[in-house]
C-alpha positions as CSV (number, residue, x, y, z in Angstrom):
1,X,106.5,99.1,126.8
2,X,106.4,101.5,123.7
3,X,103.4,104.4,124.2
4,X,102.2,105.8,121.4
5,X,102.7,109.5,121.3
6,X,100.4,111.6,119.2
7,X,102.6,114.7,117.3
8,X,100.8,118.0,117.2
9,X,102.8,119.3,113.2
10,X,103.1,123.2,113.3
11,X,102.9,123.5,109.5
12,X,102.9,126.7,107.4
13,X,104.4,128.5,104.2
14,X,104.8,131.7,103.5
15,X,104.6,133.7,101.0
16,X,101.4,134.3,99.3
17,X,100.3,131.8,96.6
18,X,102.2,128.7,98.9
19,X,101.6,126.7,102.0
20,X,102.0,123.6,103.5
21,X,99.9,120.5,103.8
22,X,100.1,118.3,106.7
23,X,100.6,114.5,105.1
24,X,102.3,112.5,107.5
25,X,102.6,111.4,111.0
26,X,104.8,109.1,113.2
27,X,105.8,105.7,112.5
28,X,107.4,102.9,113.7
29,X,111.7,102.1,114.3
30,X,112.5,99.5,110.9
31,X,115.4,98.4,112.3
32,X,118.0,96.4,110.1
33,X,119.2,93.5,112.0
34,X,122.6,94.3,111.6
35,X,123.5,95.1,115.1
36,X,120.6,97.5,116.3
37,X,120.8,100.0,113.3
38,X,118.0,101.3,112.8
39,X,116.1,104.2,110.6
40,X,112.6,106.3,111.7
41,X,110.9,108.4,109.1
42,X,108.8,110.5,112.0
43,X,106.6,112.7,109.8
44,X,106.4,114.5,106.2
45,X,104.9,118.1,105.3
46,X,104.1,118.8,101.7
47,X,105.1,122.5,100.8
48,X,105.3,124.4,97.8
49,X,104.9,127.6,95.2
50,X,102.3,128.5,92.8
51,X,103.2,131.6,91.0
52,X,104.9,134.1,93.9
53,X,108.6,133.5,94.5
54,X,111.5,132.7,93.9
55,X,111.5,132.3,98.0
56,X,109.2,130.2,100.3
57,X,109.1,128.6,103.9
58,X,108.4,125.1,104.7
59,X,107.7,124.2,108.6
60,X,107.7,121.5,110.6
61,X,107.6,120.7,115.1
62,X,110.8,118.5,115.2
63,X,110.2,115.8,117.6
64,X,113.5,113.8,118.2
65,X,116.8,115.8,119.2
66,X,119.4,115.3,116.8
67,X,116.7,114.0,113.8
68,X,117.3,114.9,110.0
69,X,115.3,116.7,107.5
70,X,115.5,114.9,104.1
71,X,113.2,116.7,101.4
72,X,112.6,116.7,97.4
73,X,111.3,119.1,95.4
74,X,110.3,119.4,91.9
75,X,110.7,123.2,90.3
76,X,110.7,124.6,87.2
77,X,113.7,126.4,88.5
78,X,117.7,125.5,87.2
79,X,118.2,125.4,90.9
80,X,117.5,125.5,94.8
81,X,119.5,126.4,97.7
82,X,117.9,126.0,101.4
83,X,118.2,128.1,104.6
84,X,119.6,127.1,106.8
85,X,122.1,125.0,104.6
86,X,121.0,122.3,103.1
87,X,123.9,119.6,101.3
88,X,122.1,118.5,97.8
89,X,122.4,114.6,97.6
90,X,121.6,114.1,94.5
91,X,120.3,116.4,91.6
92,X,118.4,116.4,88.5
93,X,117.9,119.3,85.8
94,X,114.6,120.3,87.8
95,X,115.6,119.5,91.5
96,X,117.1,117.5,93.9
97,X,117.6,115.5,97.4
98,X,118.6,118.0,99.9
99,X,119.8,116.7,103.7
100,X,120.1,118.9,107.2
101,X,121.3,116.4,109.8
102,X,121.2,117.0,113.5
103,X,118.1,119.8,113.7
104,X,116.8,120.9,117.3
105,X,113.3,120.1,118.3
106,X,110.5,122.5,117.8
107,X,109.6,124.4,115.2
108,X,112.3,124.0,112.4
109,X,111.9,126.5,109.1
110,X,113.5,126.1,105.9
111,X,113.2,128.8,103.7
112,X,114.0,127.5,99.9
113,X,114.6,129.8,97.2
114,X,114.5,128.7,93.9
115,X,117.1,130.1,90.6
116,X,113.5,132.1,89.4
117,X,110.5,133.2,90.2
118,X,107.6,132.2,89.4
119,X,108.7,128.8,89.2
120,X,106.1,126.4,90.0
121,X,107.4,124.0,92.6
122,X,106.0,120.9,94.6
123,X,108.0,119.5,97.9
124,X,107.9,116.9,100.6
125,X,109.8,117.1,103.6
126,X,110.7,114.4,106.0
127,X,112.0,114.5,109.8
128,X,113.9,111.4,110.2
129,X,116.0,109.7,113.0
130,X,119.0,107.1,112.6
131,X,121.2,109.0,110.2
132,X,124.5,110.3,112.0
133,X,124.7,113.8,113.2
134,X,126.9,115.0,110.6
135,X,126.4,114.3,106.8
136,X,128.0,111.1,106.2
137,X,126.9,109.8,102.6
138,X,127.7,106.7,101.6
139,X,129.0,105.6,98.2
140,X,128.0,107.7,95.1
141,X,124.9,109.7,95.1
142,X,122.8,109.2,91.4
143,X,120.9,112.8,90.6
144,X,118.9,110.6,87.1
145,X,117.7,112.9,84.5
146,X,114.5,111.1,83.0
147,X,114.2,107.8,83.5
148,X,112.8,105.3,81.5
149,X,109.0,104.2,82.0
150,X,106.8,101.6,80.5
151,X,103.5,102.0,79.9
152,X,100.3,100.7,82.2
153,X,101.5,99.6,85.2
154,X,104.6,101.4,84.6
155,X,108.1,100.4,86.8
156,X,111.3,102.4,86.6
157,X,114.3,102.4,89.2
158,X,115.9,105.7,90.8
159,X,119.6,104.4,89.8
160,X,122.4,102.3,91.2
161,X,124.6,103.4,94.2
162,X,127.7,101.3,95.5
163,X,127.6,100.8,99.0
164,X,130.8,100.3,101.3
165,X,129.2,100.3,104.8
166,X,127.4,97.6,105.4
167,X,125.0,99.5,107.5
168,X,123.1,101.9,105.5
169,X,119.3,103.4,104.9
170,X,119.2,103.4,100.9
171,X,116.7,106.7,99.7
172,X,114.9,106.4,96.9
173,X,113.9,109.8,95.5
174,X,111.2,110.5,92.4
175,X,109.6,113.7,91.6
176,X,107.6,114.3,88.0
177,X,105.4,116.9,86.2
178,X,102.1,115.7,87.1
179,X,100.0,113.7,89.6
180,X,100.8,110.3,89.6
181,X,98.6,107.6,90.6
182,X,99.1,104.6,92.0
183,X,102.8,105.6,93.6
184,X,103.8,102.6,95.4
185,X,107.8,101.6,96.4
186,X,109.6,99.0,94.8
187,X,109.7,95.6,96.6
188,X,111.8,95.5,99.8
189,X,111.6,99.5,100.1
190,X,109.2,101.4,102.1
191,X,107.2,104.4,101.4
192,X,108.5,107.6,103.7
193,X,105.6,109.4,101.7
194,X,104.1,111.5,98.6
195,X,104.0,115.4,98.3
196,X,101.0,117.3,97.4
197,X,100.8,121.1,97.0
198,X,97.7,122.5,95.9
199,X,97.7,124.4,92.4
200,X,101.1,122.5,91.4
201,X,100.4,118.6,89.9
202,X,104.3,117.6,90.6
203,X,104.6,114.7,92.5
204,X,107.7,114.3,94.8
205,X,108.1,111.0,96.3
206,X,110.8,109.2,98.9
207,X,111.4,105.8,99.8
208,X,113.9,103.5,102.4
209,X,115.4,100.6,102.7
210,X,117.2,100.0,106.1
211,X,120.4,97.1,104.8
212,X,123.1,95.3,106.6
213,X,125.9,94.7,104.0
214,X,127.6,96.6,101.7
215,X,126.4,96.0,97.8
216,X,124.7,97.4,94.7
217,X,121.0,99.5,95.3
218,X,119.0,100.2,92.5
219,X,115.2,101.3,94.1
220,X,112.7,100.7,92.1
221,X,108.7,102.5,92.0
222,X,105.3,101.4,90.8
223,X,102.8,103.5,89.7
224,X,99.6,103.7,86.9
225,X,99.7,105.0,83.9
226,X,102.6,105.6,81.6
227,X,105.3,108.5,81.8
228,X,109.1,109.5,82.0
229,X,109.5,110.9,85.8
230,X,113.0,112.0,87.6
231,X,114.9,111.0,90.4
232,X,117.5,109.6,92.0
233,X,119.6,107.1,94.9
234,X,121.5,108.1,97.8
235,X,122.9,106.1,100.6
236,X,123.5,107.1,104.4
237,X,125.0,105.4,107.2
238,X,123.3,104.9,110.2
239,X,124.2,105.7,114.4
């Protein structure tokens, strides 16, 4: 029998004009099929920066030994590096898809600094269990650049990775400018969550889908209203 265990976050950031919003909390093992794999988003903080900078923390109480940190920002900065070290995933011209595997439990701090200051920036990070405990990425990351939107009920897709393990978590990835309504995951994917940081509109976004074989993935995400937002597609294999 399963108990549900209620997880006290420790969320702050540092410096003035940032800090961190509590967004998430734990969910459920979606487990693949393909012999016991299985991938847990545990809990997301939203963090970000206003107008002070180019540094600011973002922390979270890991709960599961040997978890991950997956996070996404959107800056107006060139670039972002992450103490401790973070390996970028995927990147676009105005941020990225950052990994830390195997983090200790407790209170876990990652300072990220962006290229500039005053670069506004919006970010959502993600303690996650399944992923090995070294960085093992899977096929060929895609950092998109804009990607192409309709308008109304507008649907785009994150871009297309080639899998070779056939037991993988595929990560959607989608930050843009403003608030978007209406975020939703493609079909078959699963929302790990949204970022918000008040006084910045960007919107960073993640999504999963736990597979079994080896193959194409292209993620797609829903929202309303019309626009050209950025993102990418990573795949990781799973313990």
């Amino acid at each position: 029998m399963r108990k549900l265990i209620t997880v006290l976050l420790i969320a702050m950031c540092l410096p003035a004009g940032s800090q961190t919003v509590i967004t998430g909390n734990r969910r459920k093992v979606f487990a693949s099929g393909g012999g016991g794999h299985s991938f847990t988003p545990i809990q997301h903080v939203s963090c970000g920066l206003t107008t002070t900078g180019p540094s600011f923390n973002c922390s979270l109480s890991a709960t599961a030994a040997g978890s991950s940190l997956l996070f996404v920002c959107y800056t107006l900065a060139t670039s972002q590096t992450s103490s401790p070290a973070s390996t970028l995933v995927g990147s676009f011209s105005s941020g990225g898809l950052f990994y830390i595997p195997n983090v200790s439990t407790g209170t876990t701090s990652i300072t990220i600094t962006n290229s500039s200051t005053n670069a506004t920036t919006s970010c959502i990070v993600a303690e996650v269990a399944g992923l090995t405990l070294t960085v093992t990425i899977d096929g060929t990351p895609v950092g998109a650049v804009f990607l192409t939107s309709g308008t109304g009920n507008a649907a785009i897709y994150t871009g297309n990775t080639t899998t070779s393990n056939p037991n993988d978590v595929i990560i959607g990835y989608l930050a843009y400018t403003t608030a978007i309504t209406g975020l939703t995951a493609g079909t078959g994917y699963t929302s790990i969550g949204v970022g918000s940081f008040s006084g910045v509109t960007a919107t960073p976004f993640l999504e999963f889908k736990v597979v079994s074989s080896a193959g194409s993935y292209n993620p797609g995400v829903t929202w309303t209203g019309s626009s050209r937002p950025k993102g990418g597609t990573a795949a990781f294999k799973l313990q």
